[in-house]
LUMPAVEX-542308 format. One record per residue: residue number from 1; z, y, x of N, C-alpha, C, CB in turn. Coordinates in steps of 0.2 Angstrom, whole numbers, always signed. Glycine has a CB too. Example, Ala and Ser with C-alpha at 12.3 -4.5 7.8 and 13.67 -1.06 7.14 Angstrom:
! residues 2
REC:1:+39:-28:+66:+39:-22:+62:+39:-16:+66:+45:-22:+57 .
REC:2:+35:-11:+64:+36:-5:+68:+39:+0:+64:+29:-3:+70 .
This chain:
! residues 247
REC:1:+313:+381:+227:+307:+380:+223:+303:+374:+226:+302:+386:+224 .
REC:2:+304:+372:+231:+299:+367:+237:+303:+360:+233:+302:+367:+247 .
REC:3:+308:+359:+230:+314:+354:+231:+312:+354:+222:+323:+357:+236 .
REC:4:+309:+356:+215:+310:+357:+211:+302:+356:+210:+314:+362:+211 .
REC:5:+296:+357:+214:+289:+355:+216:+290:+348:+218:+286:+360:+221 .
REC:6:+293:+346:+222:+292:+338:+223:+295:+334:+220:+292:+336:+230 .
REC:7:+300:+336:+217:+303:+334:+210:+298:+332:+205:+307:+339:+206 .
REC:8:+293:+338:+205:+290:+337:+198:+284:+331:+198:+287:+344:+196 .
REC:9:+281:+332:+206:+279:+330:+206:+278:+319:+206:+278:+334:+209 .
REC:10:+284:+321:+210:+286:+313:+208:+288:+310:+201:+293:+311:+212 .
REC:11:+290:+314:+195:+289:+314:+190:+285:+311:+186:+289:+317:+189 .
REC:12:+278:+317:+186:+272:+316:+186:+267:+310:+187:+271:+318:+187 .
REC:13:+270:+306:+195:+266:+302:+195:+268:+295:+193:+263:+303:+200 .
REC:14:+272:+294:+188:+277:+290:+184:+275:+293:+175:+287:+292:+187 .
REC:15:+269:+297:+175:+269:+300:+169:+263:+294:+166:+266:+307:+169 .
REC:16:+262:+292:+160:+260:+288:+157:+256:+292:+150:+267:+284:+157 .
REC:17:+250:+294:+148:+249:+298:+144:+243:+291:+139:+248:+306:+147 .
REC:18:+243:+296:+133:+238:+293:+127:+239:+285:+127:+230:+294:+129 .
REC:19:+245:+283:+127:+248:+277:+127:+247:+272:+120:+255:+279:+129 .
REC:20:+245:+268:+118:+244:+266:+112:+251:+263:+109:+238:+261:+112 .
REC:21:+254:+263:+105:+262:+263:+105:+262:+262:+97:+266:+271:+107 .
REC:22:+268:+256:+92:+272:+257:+87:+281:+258:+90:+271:+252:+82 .
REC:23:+283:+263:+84:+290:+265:+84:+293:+259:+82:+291:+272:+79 .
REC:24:+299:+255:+87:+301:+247:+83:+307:+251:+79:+306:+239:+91 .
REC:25:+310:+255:+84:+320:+257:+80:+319:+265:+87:+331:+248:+82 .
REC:26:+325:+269:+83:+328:+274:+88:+336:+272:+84:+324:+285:+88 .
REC:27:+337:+276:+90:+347:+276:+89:+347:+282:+93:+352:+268:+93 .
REC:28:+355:+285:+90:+356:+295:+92:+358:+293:+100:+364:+302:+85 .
REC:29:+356:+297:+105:+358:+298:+111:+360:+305:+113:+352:+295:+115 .
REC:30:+366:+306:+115:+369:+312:+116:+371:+315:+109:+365:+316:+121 .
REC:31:+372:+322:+109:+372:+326:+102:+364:+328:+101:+377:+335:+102 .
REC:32:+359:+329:+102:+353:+332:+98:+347:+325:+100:+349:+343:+102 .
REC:33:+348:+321:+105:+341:+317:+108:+341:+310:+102:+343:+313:+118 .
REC:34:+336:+306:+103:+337:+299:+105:+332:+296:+106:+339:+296:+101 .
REC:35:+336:+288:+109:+331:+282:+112:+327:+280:+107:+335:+275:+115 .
REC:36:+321:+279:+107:+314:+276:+105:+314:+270:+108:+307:+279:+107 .
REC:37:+313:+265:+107:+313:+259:+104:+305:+259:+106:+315:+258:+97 .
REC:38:+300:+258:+108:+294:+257:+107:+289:+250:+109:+291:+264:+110 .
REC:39:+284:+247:+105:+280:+243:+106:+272:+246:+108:+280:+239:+101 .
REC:40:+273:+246:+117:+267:+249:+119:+262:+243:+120:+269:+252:+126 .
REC:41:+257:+241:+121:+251:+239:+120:+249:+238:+128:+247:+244:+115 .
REC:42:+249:+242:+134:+249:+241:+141:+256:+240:+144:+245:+247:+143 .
REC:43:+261:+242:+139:+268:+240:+145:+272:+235:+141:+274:+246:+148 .
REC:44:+269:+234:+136:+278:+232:+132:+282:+235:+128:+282:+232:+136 .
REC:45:+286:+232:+129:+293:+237:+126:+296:+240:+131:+298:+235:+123 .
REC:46:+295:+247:+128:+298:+252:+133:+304:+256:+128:+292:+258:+136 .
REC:47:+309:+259:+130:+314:+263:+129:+312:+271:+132:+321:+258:+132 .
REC:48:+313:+276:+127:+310:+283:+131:+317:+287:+126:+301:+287:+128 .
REC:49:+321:+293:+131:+322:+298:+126:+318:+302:+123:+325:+300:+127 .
REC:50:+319:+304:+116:+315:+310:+114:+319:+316:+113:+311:+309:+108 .
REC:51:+320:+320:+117:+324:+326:+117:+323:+329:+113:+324:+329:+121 .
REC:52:+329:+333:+108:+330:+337:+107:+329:+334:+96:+325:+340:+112 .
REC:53:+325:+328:+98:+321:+324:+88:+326:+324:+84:+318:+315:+86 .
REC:54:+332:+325:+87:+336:+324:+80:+339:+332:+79:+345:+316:+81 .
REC:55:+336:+337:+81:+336:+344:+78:+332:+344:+73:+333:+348:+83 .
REC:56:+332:+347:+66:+330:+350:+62:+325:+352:+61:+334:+353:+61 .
REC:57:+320:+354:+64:+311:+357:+65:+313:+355:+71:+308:+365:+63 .
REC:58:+313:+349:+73:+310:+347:+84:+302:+342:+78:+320:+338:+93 .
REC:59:+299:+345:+83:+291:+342:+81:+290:+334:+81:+285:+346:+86 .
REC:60:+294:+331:+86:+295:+327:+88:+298:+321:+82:+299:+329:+95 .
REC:61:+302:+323:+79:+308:+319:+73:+301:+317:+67:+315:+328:+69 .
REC:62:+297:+320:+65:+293:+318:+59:+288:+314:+63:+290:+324:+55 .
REC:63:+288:+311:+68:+282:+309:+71:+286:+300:+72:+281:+315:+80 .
REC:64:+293:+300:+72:+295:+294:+74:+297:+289:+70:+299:+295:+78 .
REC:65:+289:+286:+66:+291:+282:+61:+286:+275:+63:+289:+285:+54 .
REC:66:+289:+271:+60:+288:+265:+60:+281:+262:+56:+294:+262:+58 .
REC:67:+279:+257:+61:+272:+253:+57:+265:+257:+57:+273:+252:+48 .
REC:68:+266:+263:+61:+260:+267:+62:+259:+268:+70:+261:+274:+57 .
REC:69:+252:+266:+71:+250:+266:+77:+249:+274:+79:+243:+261:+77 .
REC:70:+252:+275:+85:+254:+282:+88:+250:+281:+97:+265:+282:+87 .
REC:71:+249:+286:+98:+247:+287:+104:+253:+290:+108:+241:+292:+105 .
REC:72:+256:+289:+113:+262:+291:+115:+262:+295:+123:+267:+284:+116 .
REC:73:+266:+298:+126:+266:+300:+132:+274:+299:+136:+264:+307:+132 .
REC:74:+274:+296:+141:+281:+297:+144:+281:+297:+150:+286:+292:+144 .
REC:75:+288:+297:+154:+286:+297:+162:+293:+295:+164:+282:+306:+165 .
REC:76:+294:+293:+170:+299:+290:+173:+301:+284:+176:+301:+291:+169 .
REC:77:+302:+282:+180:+302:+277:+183:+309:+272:+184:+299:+278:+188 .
REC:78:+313:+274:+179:+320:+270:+176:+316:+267:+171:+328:+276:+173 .
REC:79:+322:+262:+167:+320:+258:+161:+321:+264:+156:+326:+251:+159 .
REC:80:+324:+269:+155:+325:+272:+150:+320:+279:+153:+333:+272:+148 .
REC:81:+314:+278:+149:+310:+285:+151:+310:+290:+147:+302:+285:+152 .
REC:82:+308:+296:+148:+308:+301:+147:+303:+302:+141:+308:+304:+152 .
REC:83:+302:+303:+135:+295:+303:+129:+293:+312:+128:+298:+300:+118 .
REC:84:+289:+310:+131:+285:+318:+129:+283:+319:+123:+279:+320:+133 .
REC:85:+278:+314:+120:+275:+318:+113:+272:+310:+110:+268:+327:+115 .
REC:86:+273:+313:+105:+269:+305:+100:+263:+310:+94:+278:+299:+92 .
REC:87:+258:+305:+94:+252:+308:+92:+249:+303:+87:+247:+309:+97 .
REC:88:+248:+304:+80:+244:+300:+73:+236:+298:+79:+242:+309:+63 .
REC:89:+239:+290:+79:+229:+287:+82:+224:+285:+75:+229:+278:+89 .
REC:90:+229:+283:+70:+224:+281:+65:+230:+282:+58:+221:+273:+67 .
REC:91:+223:+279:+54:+225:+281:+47:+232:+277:+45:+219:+279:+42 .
REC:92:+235:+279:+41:+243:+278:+37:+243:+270:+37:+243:+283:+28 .
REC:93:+249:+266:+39:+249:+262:+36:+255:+261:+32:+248:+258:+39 .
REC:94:+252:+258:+26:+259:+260:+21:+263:+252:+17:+256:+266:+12 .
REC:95:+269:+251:+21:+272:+244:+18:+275:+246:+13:+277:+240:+24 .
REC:96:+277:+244:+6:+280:+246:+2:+285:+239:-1:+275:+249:-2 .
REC:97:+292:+238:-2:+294:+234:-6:+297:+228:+0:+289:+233:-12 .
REC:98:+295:+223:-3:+297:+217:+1:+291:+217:+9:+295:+208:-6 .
REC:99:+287:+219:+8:+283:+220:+13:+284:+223:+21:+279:+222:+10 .
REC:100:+289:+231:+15:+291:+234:+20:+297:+231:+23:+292:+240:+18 .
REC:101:+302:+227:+19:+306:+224:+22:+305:+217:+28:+308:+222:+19 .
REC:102:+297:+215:+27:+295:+210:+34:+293:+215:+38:+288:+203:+32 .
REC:103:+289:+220:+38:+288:+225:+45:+296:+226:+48:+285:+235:+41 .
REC:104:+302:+227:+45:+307:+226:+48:+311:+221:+51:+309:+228:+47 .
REC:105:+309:+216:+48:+309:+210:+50:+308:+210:+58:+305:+206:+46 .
REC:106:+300:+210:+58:+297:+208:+63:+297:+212:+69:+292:+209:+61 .
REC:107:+299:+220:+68:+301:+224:+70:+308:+222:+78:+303:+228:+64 .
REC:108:+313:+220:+73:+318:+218:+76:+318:+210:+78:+324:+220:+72 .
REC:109:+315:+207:+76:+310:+201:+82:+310:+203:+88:+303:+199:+80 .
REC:110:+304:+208:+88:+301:+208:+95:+307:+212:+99:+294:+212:+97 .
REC:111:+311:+216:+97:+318:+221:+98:+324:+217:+102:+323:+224:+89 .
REC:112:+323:+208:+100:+328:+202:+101:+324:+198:+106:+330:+198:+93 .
REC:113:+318:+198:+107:+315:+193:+109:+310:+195:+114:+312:+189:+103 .
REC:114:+308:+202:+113:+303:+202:+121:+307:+209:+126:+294:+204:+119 .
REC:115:+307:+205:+131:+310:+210:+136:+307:+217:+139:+312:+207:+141 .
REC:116:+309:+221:+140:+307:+228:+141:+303:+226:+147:+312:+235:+143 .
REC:117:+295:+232:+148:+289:+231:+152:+288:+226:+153:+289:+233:+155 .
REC:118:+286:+222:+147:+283:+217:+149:+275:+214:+144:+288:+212:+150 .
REC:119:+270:+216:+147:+266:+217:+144:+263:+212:+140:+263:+221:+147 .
REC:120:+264:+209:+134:+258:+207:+127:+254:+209:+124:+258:+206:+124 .
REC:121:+246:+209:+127:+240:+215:+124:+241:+210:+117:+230:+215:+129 .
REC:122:+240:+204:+118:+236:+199:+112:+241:+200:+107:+236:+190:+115 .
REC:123:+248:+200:+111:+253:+200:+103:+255:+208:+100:+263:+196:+106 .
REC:124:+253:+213:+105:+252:+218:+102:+244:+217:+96:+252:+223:+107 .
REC:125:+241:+217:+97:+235:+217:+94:+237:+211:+87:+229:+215:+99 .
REC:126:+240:+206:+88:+242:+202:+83:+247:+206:+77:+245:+195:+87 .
REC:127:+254:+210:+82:+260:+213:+78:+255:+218:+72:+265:+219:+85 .
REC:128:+249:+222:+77:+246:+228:+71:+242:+223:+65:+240:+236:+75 .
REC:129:+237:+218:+68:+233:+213:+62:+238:+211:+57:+228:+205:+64 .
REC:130:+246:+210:+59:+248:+207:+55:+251:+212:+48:+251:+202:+59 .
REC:131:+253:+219:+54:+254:+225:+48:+251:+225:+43:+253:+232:+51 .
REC:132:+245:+225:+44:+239:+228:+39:+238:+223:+34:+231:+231:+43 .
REC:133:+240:+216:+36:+238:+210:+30:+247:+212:+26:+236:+200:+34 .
REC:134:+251:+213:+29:+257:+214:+23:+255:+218:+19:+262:+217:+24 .
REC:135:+252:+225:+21:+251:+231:+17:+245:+228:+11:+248:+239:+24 .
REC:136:+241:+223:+12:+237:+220:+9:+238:+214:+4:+233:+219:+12 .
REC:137:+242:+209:+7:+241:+203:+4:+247:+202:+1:+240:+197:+9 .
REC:138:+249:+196:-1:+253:+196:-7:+260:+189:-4:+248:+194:-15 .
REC:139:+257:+186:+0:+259:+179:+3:+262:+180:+9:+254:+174:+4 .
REC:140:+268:+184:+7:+272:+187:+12:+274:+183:+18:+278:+189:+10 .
REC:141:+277:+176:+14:+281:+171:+18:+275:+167:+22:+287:+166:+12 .
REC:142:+269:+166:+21:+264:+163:+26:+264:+169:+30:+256:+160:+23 .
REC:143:+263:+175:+29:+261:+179:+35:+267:+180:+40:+259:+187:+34 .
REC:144:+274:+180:+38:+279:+178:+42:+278:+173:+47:+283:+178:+38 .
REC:145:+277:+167:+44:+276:+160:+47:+271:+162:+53:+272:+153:+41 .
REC:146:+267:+165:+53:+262:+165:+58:+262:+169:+63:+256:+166:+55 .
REC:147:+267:+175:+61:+269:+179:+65:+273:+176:+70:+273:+184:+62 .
REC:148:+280:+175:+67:+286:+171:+71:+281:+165:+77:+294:+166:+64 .
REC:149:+277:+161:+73:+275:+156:+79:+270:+161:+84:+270:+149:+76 .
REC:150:+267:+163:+83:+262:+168:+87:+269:+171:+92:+259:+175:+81 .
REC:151:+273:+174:+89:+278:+177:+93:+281:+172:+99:+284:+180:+88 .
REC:152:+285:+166:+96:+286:+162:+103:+281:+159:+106:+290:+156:+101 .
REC:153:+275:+158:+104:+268:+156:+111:+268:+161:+113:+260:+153:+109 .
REC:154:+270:+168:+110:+265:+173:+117:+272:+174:+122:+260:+184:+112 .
REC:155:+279:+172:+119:+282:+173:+123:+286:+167:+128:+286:+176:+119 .
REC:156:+280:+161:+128:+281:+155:+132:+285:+150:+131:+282:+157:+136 .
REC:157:+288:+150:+122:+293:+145:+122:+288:+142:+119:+301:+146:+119 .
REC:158:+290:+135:+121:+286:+125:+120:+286:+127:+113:+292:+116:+123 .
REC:159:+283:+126:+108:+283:+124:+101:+276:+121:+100:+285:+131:+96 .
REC:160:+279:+113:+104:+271:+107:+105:+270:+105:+95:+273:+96:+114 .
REC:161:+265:+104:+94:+264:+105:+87:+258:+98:+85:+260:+112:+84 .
REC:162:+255:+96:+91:+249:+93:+91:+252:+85:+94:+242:+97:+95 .
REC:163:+256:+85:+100:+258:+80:+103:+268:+79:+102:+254:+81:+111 .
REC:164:+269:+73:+101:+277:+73:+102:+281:+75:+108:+279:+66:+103 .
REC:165:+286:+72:+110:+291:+71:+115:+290:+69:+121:+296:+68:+113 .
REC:166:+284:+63:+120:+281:+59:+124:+274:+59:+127:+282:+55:+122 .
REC:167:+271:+66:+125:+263:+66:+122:+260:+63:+119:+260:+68:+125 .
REC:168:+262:+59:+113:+259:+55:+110:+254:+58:+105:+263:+50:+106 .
REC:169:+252:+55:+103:+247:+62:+97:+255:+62:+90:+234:+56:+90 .
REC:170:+252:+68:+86:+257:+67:+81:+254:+64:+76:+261:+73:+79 .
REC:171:+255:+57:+72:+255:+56:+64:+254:+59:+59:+259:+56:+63 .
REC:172:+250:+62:+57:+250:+64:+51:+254:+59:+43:+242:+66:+50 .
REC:173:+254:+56:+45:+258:+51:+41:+267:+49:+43:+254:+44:+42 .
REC:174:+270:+52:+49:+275:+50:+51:+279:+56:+50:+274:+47:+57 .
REC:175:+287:+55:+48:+290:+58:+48:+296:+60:+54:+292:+58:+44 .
REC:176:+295:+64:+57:+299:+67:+64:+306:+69:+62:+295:+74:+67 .
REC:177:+309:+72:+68:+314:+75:+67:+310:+81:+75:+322:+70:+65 .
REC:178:+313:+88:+73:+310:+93:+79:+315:+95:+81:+305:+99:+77 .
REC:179:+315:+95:+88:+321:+98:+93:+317:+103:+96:+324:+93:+99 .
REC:180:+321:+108:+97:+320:+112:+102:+317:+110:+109:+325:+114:+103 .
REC:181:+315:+112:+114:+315:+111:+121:+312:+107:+120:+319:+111:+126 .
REC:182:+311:+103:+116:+309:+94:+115:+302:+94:+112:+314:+87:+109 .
REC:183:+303:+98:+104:+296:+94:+100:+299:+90:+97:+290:+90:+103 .
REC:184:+291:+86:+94:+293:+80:+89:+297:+75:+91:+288:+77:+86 .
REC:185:+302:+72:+89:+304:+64:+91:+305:+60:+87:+309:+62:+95 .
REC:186:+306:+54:+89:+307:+50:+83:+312:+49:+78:+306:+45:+86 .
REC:187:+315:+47:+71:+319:+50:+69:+328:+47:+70:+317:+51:+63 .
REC:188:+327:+43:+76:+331:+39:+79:+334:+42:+84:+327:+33:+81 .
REC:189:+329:+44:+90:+329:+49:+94:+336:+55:+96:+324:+52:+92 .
REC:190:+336:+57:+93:+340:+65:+91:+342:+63:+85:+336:+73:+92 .
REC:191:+350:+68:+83:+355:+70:+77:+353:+78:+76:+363:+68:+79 .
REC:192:+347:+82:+80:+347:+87:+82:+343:+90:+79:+346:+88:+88 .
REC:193:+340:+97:+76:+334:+99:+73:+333:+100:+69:+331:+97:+74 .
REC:194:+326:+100:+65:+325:+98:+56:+321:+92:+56:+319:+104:+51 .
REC:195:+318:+89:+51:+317:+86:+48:+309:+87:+46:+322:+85:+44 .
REC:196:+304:+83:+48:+298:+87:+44:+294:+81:+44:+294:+95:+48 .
REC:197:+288:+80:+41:+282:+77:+43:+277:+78:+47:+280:+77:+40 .
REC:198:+273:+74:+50:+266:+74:+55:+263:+77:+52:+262:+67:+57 .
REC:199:+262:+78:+47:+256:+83:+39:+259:+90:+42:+259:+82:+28 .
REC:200:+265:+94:+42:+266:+100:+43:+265:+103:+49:+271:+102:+41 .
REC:201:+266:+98:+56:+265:+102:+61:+257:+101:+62:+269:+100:+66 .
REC:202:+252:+99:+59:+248:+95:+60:+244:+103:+59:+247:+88:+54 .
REC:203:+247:+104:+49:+243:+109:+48:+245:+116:+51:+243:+108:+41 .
REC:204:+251:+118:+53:+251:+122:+57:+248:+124:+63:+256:+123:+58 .
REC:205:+249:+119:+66:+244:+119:+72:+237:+123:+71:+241:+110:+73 .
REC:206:+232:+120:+63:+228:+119:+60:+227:+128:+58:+229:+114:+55 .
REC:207:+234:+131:+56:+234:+138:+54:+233:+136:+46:+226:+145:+58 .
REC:208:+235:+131:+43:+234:+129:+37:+239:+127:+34:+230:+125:+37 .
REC:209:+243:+134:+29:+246:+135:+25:+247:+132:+16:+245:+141:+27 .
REC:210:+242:+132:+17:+241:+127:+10:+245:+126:+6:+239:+121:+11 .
REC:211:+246:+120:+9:+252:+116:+4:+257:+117:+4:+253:+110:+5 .
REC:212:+263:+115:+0:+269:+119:-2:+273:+118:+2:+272:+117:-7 .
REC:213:+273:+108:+3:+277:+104:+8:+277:+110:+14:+274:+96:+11 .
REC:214:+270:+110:+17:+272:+113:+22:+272:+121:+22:+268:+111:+27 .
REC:215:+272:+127:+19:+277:+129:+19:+282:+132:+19:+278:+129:+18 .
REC:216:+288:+125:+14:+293:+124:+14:+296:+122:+21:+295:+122:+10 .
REC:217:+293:+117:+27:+295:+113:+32:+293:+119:+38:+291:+104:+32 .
REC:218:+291:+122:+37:+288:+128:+44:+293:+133:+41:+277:+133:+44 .
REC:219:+295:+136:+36:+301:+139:+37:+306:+137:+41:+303:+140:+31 .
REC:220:+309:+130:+38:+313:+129:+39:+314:+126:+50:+316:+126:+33 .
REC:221:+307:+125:+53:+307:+123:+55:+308:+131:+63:+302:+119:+52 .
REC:222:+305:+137:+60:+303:+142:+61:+311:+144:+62:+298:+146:+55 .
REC:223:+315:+144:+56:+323:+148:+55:+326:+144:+61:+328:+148:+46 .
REC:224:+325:+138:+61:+330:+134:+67:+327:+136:+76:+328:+123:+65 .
REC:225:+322:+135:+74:+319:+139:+83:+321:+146:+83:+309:+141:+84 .
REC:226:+320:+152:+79:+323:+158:+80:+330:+157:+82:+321:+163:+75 .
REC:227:+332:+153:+78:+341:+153:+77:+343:+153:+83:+345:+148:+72 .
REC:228:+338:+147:+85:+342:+142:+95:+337:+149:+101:+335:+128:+97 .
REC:229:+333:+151:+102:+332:+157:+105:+335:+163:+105:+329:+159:+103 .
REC:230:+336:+165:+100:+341:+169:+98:+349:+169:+100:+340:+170:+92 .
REC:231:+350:+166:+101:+357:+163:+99:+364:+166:+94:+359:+161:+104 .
REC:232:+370:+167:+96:+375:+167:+94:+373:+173:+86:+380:+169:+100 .
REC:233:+370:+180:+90:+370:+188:+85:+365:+185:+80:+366:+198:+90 .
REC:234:+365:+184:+73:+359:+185:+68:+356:+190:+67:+360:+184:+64 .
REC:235:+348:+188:+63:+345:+195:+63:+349:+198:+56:+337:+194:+62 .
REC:236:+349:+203:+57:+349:+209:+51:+346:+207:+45:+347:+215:+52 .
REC:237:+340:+208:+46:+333:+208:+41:+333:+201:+38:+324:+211:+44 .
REC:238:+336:+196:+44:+332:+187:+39:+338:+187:+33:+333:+177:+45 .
REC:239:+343:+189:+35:+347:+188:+28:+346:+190:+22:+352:+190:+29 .
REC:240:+342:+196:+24:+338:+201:+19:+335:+198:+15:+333:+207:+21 .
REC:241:+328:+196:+18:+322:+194:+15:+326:+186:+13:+313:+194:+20 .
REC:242:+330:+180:+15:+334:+177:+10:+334:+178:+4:+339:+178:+10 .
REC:243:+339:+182:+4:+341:+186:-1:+337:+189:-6:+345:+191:+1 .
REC:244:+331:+191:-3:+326:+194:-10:+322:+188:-12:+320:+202:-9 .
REC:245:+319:+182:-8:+314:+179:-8:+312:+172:-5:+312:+182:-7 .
REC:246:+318:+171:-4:+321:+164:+3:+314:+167:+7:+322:+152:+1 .
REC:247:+311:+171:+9:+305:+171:+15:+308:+170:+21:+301:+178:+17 .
């Protein structure tokens, strides 16, 4: 009993409760469990099992959905913890159609791109503002654009917008070519990258979607940075939204 008490205890003080949390993905673990996937708000992304959720009335199973801000509980001091119970913190958020297809998008972004416990209050708080403008707005492919860059600054990769290769200011009249690890250079410079104008990184910088040009040049600017981060595995979902909408 002594040996089964200080078990618990050490458990416990690896417990983690009222945890502010979205569901990214689960996948089945053993015959009845599975891994959660989650975007916690104080740790990160964490990985929990939920025992028993893929039973037929386990309370646990109707609780584990996506895009809805949940209060969580785990405990454990491996990468793969243990999920005690998930709890409705606010009202329904409902993606429907192409919209619901950029929540998964984004979903499996941070799934590819941010590593377990490591904590982004700012980009959590950014991931739920940006939920609730899908569920609302209609201009899918700018709230994408704003996401994905938000996502590589909070995750520390260079995407300099305002100064070149060389920190020169950028041009709004000159056309670049963009490299990775680099930025703008000149179009002499590198065979490497896209192709854009001083106007689009200008206005991105700016948060100013506007114009078509740019747009069209922050997409494509956006798909080549994910593509070189990411590397070899593609996303699932970008081929999707492609396919329904080039977003």
């Amino acid at each position: 009993m002594a040996v089964v008490a200080i078990n618990q205890h050490k458990q416990d003080a690896f417990k983690q409760i009222g945890q502010a949390v979205y569901v990214l993905h689960t996948y089945p673990f053993k015959e009845t469990s599975l891994v959660v996937e989650l975007f916690s708000q104080q740790f990160g992304r964490i990985a929990a099992v939920a025992k028993g959720a893929r039973r037929p009335h386990s309370a646990m199973r109707g609780m584990l959905q996506s895009f809805q801000l949940l209060d969580g509980a785990w405990s454990g001091r491996n990468e793969l913890k243990t999920l005690h119970s998930l709890d409705w913190s606010a009202g329904l958020t409902l993606l429907k159609g192409e919209a619901l297809m950029c929540g998964f998008y984004m979903n499996e972004l941070l799934l590819r791109l941010l590593p377990r416990e490591d904590a982004h209050e700012s980009l959590f708080s950014y991931y739920q503002a940006t939920l609730k403008t899908l569920a609302e707005s209609s201009n899918l492919a700018i709230t994408l654009r704003r996401f994905e860059l938000k996502l590589l600054q909070e995750m520390g990769y260079a995407v300099p917008l305002l100064q070149d290769e060389n920190d020169a200011a950028i041009i709004v009249a000159k056309t670049y070519r963009y490299e990775a690890e680099y930025g703008a250079c000149d179009l002499n410079a590198t065979k490497n990258g896209v192709q854009l104008s001083g106007k689009t990184l200008a206005d991105m910088a700016r948060d100013d979607y506007a114009d078509a040009v740019t747009q069209n040049q922050s997409k494509q600017l956006m798909r080549y940075l994910l593509a070189h981060y990411l590397g070899d595995k593609p996303l699932h979902t970008r081929q999707l939204l492609i396919d329904l909408q080039g977003l």
